[in-house]
N, C-alpha and C positions, 0 to 999 in steps of 0.2 A: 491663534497664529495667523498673520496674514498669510495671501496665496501670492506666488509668483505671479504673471503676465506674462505669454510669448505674444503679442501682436493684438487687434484686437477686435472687438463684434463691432461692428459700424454702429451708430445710431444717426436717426437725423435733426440734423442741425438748420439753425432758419439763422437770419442775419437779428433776429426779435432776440437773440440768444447771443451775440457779438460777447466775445471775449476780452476784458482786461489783462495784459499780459506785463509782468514785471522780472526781467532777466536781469542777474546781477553778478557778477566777474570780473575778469580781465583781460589782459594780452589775447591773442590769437583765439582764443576760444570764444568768448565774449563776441568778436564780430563773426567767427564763423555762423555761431548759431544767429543773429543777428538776420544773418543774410537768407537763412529761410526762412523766419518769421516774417520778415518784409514781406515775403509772398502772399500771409493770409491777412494783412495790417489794411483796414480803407477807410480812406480819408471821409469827412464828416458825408461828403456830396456824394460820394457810390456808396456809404454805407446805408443811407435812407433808401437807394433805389435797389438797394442788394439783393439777389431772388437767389439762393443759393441753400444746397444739401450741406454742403462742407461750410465745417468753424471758420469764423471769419473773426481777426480782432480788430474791436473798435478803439484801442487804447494801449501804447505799446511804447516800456518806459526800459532804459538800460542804465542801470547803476554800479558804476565803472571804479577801481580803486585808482589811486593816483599816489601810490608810493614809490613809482620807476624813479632810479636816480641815473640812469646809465643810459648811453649813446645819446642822440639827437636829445630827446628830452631832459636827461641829465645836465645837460651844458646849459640849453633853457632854464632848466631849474636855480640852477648855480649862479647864472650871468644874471639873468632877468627877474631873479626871486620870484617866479612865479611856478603854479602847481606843473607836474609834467603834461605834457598834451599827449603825448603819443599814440595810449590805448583810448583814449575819449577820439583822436582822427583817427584810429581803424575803426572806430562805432560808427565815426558820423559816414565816412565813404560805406560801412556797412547797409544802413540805412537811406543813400541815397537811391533818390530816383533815377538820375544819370548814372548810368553806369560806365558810359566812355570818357568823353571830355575832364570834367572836374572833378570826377573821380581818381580820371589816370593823375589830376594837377595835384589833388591834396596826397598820392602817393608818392608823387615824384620824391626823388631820393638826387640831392645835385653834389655827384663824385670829383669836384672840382672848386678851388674857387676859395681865397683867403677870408677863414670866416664863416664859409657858408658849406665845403665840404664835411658832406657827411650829415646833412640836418635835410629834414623833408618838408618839401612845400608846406601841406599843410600843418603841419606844427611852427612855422614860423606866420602862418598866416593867423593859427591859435595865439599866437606871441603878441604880435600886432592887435589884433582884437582890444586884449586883454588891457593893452597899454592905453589905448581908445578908452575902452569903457570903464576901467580900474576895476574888472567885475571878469574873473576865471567863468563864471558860469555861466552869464550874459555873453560873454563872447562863444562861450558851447552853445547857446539858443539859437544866436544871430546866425553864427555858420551853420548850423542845423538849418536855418532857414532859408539861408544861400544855396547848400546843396540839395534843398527841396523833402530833404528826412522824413519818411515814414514811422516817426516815433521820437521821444524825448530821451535824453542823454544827461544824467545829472553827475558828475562826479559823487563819490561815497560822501566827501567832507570838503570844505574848499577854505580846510586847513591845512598848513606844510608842517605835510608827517615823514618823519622814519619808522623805518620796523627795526627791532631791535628781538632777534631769534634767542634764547635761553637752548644750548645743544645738551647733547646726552651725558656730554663728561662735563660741565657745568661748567663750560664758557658761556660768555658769550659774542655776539659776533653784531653789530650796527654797518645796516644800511641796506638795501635786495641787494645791488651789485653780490658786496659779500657774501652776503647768506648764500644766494647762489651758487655763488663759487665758493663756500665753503665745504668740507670734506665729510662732516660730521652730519652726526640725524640730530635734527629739530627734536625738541623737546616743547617749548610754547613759544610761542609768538607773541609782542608788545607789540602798542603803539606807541612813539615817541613825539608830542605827548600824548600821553593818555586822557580819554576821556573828552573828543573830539566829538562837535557835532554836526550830525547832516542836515542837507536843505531839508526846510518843510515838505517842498516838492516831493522830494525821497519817500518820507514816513507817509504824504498821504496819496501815490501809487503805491503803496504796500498793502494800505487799507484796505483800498478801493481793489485790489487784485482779485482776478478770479483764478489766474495760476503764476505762482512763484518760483524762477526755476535758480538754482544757484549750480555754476560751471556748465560749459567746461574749461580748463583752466588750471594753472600752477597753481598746487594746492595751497602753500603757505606764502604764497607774495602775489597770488591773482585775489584766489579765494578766501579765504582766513580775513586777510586787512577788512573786506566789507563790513564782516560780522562783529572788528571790533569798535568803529564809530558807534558811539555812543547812543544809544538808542532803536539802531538797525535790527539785532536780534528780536530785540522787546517786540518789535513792531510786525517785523515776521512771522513770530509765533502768537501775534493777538490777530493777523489779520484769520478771517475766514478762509481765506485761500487755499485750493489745491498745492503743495508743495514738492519740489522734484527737486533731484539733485541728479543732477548729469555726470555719470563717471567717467573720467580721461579713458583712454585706450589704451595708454601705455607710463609706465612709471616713468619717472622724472631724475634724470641726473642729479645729488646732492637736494633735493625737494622728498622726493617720494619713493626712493627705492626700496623693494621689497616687501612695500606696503599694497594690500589687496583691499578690492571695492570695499570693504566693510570700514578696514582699517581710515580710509577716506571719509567717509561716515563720522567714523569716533572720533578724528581729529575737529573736525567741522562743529561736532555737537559739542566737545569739551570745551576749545575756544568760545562754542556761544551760550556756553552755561545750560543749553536748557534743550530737549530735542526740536529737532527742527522738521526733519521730511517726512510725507507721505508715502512719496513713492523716489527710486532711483532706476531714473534709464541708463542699461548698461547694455554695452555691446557683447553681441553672442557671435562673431564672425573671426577665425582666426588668421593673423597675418602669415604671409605667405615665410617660404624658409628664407629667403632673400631677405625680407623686412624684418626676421627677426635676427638675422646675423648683422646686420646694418645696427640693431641697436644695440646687441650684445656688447659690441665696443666701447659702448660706454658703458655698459654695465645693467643697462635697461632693459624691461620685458615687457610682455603682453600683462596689462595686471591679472589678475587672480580673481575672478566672480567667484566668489564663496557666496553665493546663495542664502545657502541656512541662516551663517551668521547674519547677513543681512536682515532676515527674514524673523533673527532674535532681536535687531533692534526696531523690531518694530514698523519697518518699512518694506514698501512691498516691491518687488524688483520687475522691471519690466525689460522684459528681453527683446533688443532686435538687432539689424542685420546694416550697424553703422559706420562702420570699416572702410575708410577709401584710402587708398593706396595709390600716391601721385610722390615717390621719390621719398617721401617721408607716410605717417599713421595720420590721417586725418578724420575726422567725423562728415560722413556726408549727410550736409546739411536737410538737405530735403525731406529726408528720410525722418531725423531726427527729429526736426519740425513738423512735420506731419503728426507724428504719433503723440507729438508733444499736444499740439491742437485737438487730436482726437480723446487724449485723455482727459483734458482740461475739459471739454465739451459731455464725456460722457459724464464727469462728477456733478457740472452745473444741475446736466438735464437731473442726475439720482437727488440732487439736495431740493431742487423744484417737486421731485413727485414727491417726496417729503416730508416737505411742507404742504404740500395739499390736502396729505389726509390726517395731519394733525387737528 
């Protein structure tokens, strides 16, 4: 039986040790954790001169789904035939350098304006791109390149898919919009079509990973979609890689109610056929009584760390203190990033001694 994890021994770390890191999600989760990674991510020129105790990554890849049919990207989709941009421009402002000017530009949101109300700079700047280059992913390089990105952004697939939910009383329900806002519990999740495949790019940052982390994020229309591009899984579970699964804070309206960290787990490994993590960071910090009548209203809770079962499927839970509370439950990033660095760095260092005295 593995052991849980509250926090952890230091070990040290040299930049001769630079981490690979491969984050794969969506929506709001996806760039949260994004934005503390940036913090340990250096470019080719500071990583050779790096004199540093703390992990540092030399390679940092985010693999984003692109099934949003709704608001701003929606209507892109629809108008323009082309993939959604939305959660790929909250990765790339994730990973920008700039944090003021082009950041605040590819955020902008213009509540005015025949046409244009209601669409965000930079998804219409992804729009244009796209139209330039007849290439969804080359236009996500280019602007990556424009806002200066500390890491690479591939879409899952840079096919146009639907998801298509299968619920408990055996409907079913086509499109996120819907599923979202349907009433019922998910039973599996399709891709429409099936059997779509990802960049090369994708599969060989998975290879190359020294830790793979999946979430945080909507579990059946952030998470789930990656795992069913064709190939994604396979690639996950042959790499070497450290593997983590980041658990949300709190269940999800019509997504995840009533389902506990484990429960999260079992959805993830059923859809990808095969197990997948090593470890899952889960937060140990409870929301306050304010934040938890705030979600009661819809119906939502603090999830449920069942430990044990976690601990039956085989992955080992690491507990910390990742709770921020700004109006809504959010994951403070730094935190989470830290311990994420620090674990990926202590398995490198254990698979080096190892190997040594093999």
């Amino acid at each position: 039986m593995k052991t849980r994890i509250a926090g952890f021994f230091r070990e040290d770390s040299t930049s001769d040790s630079a981490l690979r890191v491969v984050a794969i999600g969506g929506g709001t989760g996806l760039s949260t954790l994004l934005k503390g990674l940036k913090s340990f991510a250096l470019a080719p020129g500071e990583l050779a001169s790096a004199r540093t105790a703390s992990p540092v990554i030399r390679d940092l890849s985010a693999v984003v789904t692109v099934s949003d049919d709704g608001g701003s990207s929606g209507r892109l989709r629809k108008e323009l035939n082309m993939l959604p941009p939305g959660d790929i421009r909250n990765c790339i402002v994730a990973l920008s350098e700039d944090e003021a000017l082009l950041s605040q530009l590819f955020r902008h949101r213009f509540d005015k304006g025949s046409g244009l109300e209601g669409h965000s700079f930079g998804n219409l700047f992804l729009a244009a791109l796209t139209a330039i280059t007849d290439d969804f992913s080359e236009a996500v390089r280019l602007s990556s390149e424009i806002l200066v990105t500390r890491g690479h952004i591939y879409p899952s697939t840079t096919s146009n898919i639907e998801l298509e939910a299968l619920m408990e009383d055996g409907t079913r329900v086509r499109g996120e919009t819907k599923i979202t806002a349907s009433k019922g519990r998910i039973k599996e999740l399709v891709l429409i079509p099936p059997n779509v495949e990802p960049l090369p790019q994708t599969l060989d940052a998975i290879a190359l990973a020294d830790i793979i982390t999946i979430g945080p994020g909507s579990l059946f229309t952030s998470l789930v979609p990656n795992l069913l591009v064709r190939g994604i899984s396979d690639a996950i579970v042959s790499s070497p890689a450290t593997k983590v699964y980041i658990c949300n804070l709190m269940t999800q309206a019509n997504e995840s109610l009533g389902l506990t960290a484990a429960d999260h787990i079992r959805a993830l490994t059923r859809h990808a056929g095969r197990q997948l993590f090593d470890y899952a960071l889960i937060n140990r910090t409870p929301v306050s009584e304010q934040l938890k009548a705030q979600y009661a209203l819809e119906g939502a809770s603090q999830i449920v760390a069942d430990l044990d079962a976690i601990e039956a499927l085989d992955v080992i839970p690491v507990l910390g203190d990742y709770l921020e509370e700004a109006g809504v439950a959010r994951h403070n990033t730094t935190r989470l990033a830290s311990d994420l660095m620090q674990l990926a760095a202590n398995e490198v260092s254990r698979t080096k001694v190892r190997s040594a005295h093999r």
